[in-house]
C-alpha positions as CSV (number, residue, x, y, z in Angstrom):
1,X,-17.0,30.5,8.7
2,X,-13.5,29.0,8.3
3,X,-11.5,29.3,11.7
4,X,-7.5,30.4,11.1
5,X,-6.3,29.2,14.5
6,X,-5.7,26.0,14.3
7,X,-5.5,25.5,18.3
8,X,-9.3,26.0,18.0
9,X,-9.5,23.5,15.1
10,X,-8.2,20.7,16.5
11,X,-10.1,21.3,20.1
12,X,-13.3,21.4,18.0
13,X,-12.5,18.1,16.5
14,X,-14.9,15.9,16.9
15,X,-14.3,12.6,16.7
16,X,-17.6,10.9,17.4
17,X,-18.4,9.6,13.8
18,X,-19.6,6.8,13.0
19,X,-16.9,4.3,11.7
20,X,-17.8,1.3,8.9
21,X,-15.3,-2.0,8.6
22,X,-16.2,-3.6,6.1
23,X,-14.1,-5.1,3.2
24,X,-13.4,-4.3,-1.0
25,X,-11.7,-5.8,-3.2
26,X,-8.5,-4.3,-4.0
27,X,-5.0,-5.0,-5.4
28,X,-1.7,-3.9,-5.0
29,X,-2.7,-2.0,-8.1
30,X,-1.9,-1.3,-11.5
31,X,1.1,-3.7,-13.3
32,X,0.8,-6.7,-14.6
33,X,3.1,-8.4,-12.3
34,X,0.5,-7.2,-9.6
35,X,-2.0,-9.2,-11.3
36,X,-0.5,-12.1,-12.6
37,X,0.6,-15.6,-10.6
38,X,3.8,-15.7,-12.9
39,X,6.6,-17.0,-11.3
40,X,9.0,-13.8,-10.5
41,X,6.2,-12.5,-7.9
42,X,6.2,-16.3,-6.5
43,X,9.9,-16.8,-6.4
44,X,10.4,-13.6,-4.9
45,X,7.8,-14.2,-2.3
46,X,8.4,-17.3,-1.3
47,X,12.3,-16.3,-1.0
48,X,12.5,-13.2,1.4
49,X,9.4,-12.1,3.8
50,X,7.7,-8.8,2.2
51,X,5.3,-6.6,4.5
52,X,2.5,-5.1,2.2
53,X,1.2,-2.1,3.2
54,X,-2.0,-2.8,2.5
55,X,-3.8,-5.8,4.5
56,X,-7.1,-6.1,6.8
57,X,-7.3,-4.4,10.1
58,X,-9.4,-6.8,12.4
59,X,-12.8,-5.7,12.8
60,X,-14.4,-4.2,15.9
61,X,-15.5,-1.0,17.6
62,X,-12.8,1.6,17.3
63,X,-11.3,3.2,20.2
64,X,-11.9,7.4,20.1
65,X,-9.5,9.7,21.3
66,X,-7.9,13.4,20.7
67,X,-4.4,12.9,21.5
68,X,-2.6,16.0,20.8
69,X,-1.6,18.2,23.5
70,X,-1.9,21.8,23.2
71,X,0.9,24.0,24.0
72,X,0.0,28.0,23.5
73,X,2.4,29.3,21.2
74,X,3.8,26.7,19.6
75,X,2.6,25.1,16.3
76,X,0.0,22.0,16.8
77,X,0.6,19.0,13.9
78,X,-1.6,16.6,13.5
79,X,1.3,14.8,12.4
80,X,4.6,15.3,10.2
81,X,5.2,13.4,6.7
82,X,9.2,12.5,6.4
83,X,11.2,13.0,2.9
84,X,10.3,8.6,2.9
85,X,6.7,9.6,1.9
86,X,7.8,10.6,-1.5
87,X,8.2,6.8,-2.2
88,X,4.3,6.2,-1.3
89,X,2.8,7.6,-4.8
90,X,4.1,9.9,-6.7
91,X,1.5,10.6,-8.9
92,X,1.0,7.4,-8.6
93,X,0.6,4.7,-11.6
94,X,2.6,1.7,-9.8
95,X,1.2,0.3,-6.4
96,X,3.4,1.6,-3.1
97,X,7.1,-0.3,-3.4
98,X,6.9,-2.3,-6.3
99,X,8.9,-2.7,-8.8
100,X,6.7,-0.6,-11.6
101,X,6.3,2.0,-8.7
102,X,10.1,2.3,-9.0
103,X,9.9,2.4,-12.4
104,X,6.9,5.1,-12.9
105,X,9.4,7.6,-10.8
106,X,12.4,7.2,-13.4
107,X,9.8,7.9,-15.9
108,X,7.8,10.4,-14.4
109,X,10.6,12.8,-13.9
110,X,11.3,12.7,-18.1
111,X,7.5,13.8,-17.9
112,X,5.9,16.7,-16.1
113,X,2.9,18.0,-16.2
114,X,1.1,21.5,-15.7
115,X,-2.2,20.3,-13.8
116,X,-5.2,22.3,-14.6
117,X,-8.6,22.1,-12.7
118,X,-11.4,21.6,-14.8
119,X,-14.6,23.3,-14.4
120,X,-16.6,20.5,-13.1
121,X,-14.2,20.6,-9.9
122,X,-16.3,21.4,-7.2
123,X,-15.2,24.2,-5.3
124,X,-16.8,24.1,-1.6
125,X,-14.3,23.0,1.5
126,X,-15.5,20.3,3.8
127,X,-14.7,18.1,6.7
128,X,-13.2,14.3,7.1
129,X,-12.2,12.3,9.6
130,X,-8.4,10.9,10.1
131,X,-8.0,8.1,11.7
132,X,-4.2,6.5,13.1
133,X,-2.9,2.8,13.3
134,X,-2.7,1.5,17.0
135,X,-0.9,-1.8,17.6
136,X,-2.6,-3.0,20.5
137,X,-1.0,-5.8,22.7
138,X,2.7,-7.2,22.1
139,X,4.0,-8.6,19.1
140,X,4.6,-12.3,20.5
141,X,0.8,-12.6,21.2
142,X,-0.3,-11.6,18.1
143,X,2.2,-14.0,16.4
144,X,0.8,-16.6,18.5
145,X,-2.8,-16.3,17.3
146,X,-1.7,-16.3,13.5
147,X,0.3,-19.6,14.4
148,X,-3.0,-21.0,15.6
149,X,-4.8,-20.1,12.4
150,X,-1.7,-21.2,10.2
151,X,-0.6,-24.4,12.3
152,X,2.7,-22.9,12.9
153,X,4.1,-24.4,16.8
154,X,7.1,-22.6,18.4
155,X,8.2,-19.6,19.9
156,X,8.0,-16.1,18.4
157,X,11.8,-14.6,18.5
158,X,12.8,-11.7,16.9
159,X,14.0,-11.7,13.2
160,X,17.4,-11.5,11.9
161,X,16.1,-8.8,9.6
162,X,13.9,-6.8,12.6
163,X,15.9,-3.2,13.4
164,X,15.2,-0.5,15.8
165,X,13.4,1.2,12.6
166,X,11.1,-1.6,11.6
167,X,11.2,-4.1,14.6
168,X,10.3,-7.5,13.4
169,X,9.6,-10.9,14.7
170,X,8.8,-14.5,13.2
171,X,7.5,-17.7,13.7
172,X,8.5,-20.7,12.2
173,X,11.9,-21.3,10.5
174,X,13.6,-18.2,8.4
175,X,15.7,-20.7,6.1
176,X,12.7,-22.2,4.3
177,X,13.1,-25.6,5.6
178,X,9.0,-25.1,6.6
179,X,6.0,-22.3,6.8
180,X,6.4,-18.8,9.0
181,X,5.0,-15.4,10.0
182,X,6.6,-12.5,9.5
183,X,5.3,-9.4,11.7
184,X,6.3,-6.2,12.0
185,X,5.6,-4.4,14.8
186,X,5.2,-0.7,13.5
187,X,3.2,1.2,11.4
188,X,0.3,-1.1,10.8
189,X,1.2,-4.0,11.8
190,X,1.9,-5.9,8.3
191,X,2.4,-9.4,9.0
192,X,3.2,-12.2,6.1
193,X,2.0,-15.8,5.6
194,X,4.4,-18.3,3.7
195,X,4.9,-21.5,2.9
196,X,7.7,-22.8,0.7
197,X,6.2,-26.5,0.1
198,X,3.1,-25.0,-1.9
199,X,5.5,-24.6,-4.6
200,X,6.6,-28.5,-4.8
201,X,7.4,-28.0,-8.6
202,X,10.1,-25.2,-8.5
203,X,13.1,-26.5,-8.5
204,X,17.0,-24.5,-8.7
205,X,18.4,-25.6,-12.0
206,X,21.1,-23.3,-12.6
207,X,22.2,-19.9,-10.3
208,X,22.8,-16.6,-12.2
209,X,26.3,-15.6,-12.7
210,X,26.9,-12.1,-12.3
211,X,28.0,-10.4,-15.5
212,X,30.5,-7.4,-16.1
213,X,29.3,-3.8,-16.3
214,X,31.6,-1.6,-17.6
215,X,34.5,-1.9,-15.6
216,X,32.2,-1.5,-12.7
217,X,30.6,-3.6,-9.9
218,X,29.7,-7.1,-11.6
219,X,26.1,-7.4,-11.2
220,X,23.6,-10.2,-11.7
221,X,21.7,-9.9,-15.2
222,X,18.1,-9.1,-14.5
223,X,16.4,-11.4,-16.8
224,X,18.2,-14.0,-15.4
225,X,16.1,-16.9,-13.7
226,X,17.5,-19.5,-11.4
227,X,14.6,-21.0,-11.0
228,X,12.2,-22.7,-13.8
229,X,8.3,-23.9,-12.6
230,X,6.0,-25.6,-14.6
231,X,2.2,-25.5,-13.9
232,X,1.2,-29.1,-12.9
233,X,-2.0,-30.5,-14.8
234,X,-5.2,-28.2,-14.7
235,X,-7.7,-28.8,-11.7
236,X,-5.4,-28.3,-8.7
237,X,-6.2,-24.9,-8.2
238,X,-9.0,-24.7,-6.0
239,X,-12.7,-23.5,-7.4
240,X,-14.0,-19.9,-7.2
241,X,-16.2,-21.3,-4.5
242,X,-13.6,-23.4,-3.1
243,X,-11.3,-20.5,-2.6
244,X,-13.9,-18.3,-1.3
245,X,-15.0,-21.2,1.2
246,X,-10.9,-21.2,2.7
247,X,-10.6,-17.9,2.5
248,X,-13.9,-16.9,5.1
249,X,-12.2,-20.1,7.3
250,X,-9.1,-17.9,7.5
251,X,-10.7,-15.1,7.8
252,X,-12.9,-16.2,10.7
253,X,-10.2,-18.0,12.4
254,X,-8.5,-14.3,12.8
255,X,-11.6,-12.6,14.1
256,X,-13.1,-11.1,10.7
257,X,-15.4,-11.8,8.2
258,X,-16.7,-10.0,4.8
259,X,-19.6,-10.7,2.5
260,X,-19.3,-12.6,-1.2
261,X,-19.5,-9.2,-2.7
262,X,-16.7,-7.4,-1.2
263,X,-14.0,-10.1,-2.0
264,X,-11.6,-9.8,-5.3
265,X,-11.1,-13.5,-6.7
266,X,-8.3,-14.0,-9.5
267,X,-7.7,-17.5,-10.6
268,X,-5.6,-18.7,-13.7
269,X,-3.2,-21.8,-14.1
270,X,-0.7,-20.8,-12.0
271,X,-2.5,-20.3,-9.1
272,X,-5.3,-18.6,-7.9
273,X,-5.8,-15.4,-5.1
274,X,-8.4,-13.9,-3.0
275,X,-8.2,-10.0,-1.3
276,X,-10.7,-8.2,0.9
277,X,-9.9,-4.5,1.9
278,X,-10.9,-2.7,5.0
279,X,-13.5,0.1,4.8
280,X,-13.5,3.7,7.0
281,X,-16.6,5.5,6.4
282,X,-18.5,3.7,3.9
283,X,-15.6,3.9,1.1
284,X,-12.4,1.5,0.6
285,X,-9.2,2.1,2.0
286,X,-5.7,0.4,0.9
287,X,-5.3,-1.4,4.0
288,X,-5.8,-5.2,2.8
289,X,-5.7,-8.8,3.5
290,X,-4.7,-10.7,0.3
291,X,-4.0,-14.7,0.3
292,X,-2.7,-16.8,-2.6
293,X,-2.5,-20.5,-3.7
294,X,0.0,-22.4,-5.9
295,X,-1.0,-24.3,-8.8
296,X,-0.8,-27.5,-6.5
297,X,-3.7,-25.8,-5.1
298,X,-1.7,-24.9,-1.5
299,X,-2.0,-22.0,0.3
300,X,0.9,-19.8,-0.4
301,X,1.0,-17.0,0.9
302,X,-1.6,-14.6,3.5
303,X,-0.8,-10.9,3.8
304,X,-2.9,-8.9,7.0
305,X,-1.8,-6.5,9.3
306,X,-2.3,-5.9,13.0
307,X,-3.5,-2.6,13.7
308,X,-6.7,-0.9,14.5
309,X,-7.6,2.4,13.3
310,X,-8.4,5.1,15.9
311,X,-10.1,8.1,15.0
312,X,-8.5,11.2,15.1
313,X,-11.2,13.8,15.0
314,X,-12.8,15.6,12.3
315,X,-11.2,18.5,10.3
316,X,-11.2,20.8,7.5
317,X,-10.4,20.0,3.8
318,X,-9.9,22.0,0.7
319,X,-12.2,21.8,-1.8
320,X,-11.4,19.3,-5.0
321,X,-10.5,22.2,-7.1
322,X,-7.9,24.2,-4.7
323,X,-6.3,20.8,-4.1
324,X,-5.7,20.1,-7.7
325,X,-2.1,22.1,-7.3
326,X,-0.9,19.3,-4.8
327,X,-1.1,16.2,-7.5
328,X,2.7,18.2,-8.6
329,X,4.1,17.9,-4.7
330,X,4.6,14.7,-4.0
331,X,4.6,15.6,-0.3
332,X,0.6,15.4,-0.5
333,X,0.5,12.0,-2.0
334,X,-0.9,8.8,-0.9
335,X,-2.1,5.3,-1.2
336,X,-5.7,4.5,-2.5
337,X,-7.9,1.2,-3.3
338,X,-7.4,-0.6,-5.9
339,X,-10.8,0.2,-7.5
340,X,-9.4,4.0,-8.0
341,X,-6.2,2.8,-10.2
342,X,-8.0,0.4,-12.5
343,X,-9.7,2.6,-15.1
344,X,-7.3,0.5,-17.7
345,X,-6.1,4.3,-19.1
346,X,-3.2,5.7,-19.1
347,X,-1.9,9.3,-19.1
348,X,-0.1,11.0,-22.0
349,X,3.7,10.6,-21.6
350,X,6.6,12.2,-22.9
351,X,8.0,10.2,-26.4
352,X,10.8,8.2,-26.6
353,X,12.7,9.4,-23.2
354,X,13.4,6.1,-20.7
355,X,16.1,7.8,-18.0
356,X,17.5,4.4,-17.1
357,X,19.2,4.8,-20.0
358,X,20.5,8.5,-19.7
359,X,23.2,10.4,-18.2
360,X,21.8,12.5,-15.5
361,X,24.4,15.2,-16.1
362,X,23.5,15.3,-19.8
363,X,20.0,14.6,-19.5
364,X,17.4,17.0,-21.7
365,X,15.0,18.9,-19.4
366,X,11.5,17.1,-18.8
367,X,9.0,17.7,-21.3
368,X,5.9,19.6,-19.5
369,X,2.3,18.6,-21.0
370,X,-1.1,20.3,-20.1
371,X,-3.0,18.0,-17.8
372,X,-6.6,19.1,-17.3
373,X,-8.4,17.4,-14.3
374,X,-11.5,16.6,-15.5
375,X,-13.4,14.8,-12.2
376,X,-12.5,13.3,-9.0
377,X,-14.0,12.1,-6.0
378,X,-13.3,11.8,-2.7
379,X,-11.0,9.2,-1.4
380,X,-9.8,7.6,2.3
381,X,-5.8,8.5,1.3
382,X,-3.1,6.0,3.4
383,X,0.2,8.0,4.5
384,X,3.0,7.3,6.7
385,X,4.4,9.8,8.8
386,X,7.9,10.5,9.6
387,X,7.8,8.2,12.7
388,X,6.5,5.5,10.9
389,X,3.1,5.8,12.2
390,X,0.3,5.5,9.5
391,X,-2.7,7.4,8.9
392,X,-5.7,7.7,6.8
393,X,-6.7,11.0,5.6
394,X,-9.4,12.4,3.5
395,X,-8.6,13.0,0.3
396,X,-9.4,13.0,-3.4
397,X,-8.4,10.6,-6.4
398,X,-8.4,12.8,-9.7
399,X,-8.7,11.8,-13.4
400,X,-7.7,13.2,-16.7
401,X,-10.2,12.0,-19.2
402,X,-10.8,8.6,-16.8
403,X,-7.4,8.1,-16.5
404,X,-6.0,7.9,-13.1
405,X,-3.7,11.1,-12.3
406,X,-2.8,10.8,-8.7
407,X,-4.6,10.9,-5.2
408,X,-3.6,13.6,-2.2
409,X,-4.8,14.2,0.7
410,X,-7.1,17.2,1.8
411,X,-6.3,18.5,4.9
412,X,-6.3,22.4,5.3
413,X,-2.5,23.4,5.3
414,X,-1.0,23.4,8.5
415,X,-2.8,20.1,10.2
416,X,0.0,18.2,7.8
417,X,3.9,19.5,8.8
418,X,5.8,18.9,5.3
419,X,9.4,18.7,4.5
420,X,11.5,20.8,3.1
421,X,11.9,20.6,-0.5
422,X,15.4,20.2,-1.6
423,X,16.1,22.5,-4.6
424,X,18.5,21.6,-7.6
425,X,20.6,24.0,-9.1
């Protein structure tokens, strides 16, 4: 029988589950920039640190604990989403932060859609586990250790971009003059890998002038390059086998390991890449370790994070077909693997509407299309909470005629507290 209070919910949680790390392939999905070794995601990379939100969380047994306290009388969260989670998805056809992620929320509001659950939908409620991020240990250790396993000597300090919202720490130089780790010390613990020299064929040639916009702010013209690489000869990029080989050194240097299958290998002649995802449960999760080289056949770049994942206990869900409604809140939305965004189809949009050239004030209303959700399956679903903790739900990833239409979370309403929505007039 479904229980109503949810004090007797969560003391019935049960969080003695068995709990699978493993590893998947997976990508910070979806665009072509994503995929590619081209030299904007390089430059860019190589010229300010970037925390991914998806990297590895080092393997091991996984501590279990109920933390919430019960008050009577007052209302029991598992935990609260912030307005901030509206940048994680939204509907979701970009990966979490990138630039195409920007750019499928100008689109999407010029196309909305009426979602519809299918008959094949199945319409029984279940259980899942969530599980939280716990950084264990200080900051400076764990620094430390990835200096071993990078050769980086120093001192951790903390970063001239760390604040009190995303504390952050370094090692190694932060003008490019050699390699560093960037880590920062909330959420999950995303940490990133550089080193400027594997890039011995970029050189400055020109810098971008910025260019007059209306009478406005001048502002830098976006196709603009000041920076021009050429891919040296073919057969500097490291072998399939030879990347898989440095990759399982790295990986075993920081205390994991993963099997031939579960690793994603992309090489071209611009570089090459290898990624390996963490699993919860027997399925993949977005939490990732990804690791590039340069077309000298240097490692680049190494994405991870710090954090282990505790469970929380074990709770209701809605069934697939009553969640259906929350792919049009973007409140319930969250970040998936990779293998969920890469059917290759895409949904129908609106025709000829592009908002980044319209004025808002003057803007036609959104066109709404019929969306019927055809299938879906269940899904480990990344969010991050108003106090920048991050958690992985159960969830579902649904399709419209194979083509991915969003991902959400399945917690029974009231585990989850939601924001307000802000309404327009």
């Amino acid at each position: 029988m479904k229980e109503n209070n949810l004090d007797a919910r969560l003391k019935a949680a049960d969080p003695v589950v068995e709990v699978e790390l493993g590893s998947e392939v997976l990508h910070n999905a979806t665009t072509t920039q994503a995929h590619g070794l081209g030299r904007k995601h390089h430059m860019n990379a190589a010229a300010r640190p970037r925390f991914i939100l998806t990297a590895l969380a080092a393997a091991g047994a996984l501590a279990i604990t109920i933390p919430l306290t019960l008050s009577p009388g007052e209302p029991q969260y598992l935990l609260s989403v912030g307005d901030s989670q509206s940048s994680s998805m939204l509907g979701a056809k970009g990966a979490p932060g990138t630039e195409a992620d920007q750019g499928v929320r100008d689109m999407m509001m010029w196309t909305q859609y009426n979602y519809l659950a299918g008959d094949s939908l199945g319409s029984e409620a279940g259980q899942g586990v969530a599980y939280k991020a716990k950084l264990n240990g200080s900051p400076t250790d764990y620094l430390l250790m990835l200096g071993r396993v990078f050769s980086i000597e120093g001192t951790p300090k903390e970063s001239q971009y760390s604040s009190a919202e995303w504390p952050t720490w370094v090692l190694g130089p932060e003008d490019g003059s050699g390699p560093n780790v960037y880590l920062n010390w909330s959420g999950n613990g995303s940490w990133w890998y550089n080193d400027p020299s594997a890039w011995p064929n970029v050189q400055a040639l020109k810098s971008c002038e910025p260019v007059a916009s209306d009478g406005e702010v001048d502002q830098v013209d976006p196709d603009c390059s000041g920076f021009v690489e050429t891919p040296i000869e073919s057969g500097k990029v490291p072998t399939e086998s030879e990347l898989v080989e440095q990759a399982n050194q790295i990986f075993t240097s920081a205390g994991v390991s993963f099997p031939r299958n579960q690793l994603r290998v992309s090489r071209d002649t611009w570089g090459a890449s290898v990624e390996a995802s963490m699993f919860l449960n027997g399925s993949p999760t977005a939490e990732m370790w990804w690791m590039s080289w340069s077309d000298s056949g240097a490692l680049a770049s190494v994405s991870g994070f710090a954090a282990e994942f505790e469970q929380m206990g074990t709770f209701n869900t809605v069934s697939q077909e009553s969640a259906v409604s929350r792919l049009a809140d973007y409140r319930y939305s969250g970040g998936v693997a990779y293998k969920f965004y890469n059917s290759g189809i895409a949904l129908p949009m609106a025709d000829g509407i592009d908002t980044r050239e319209l004025d808002p004030e003057s803007a036609p209303e959104p066109e709404i299309l019929d969306l019927t959700i055809d299938s879906a399956e269940s899904a480990n679903v990344t969010i991050w909470a108003s106090d920048n903790s991050v958690w992985i739900l159960p969830g579902y990833v649904y399709y419209a005629k194979d083509a991915f239409a969003g991902a959400v979370f399945a917690l029974e309403d009231g585990l989850v507290k939601l924001p307000e929505i802000e309404v327009t007039k």
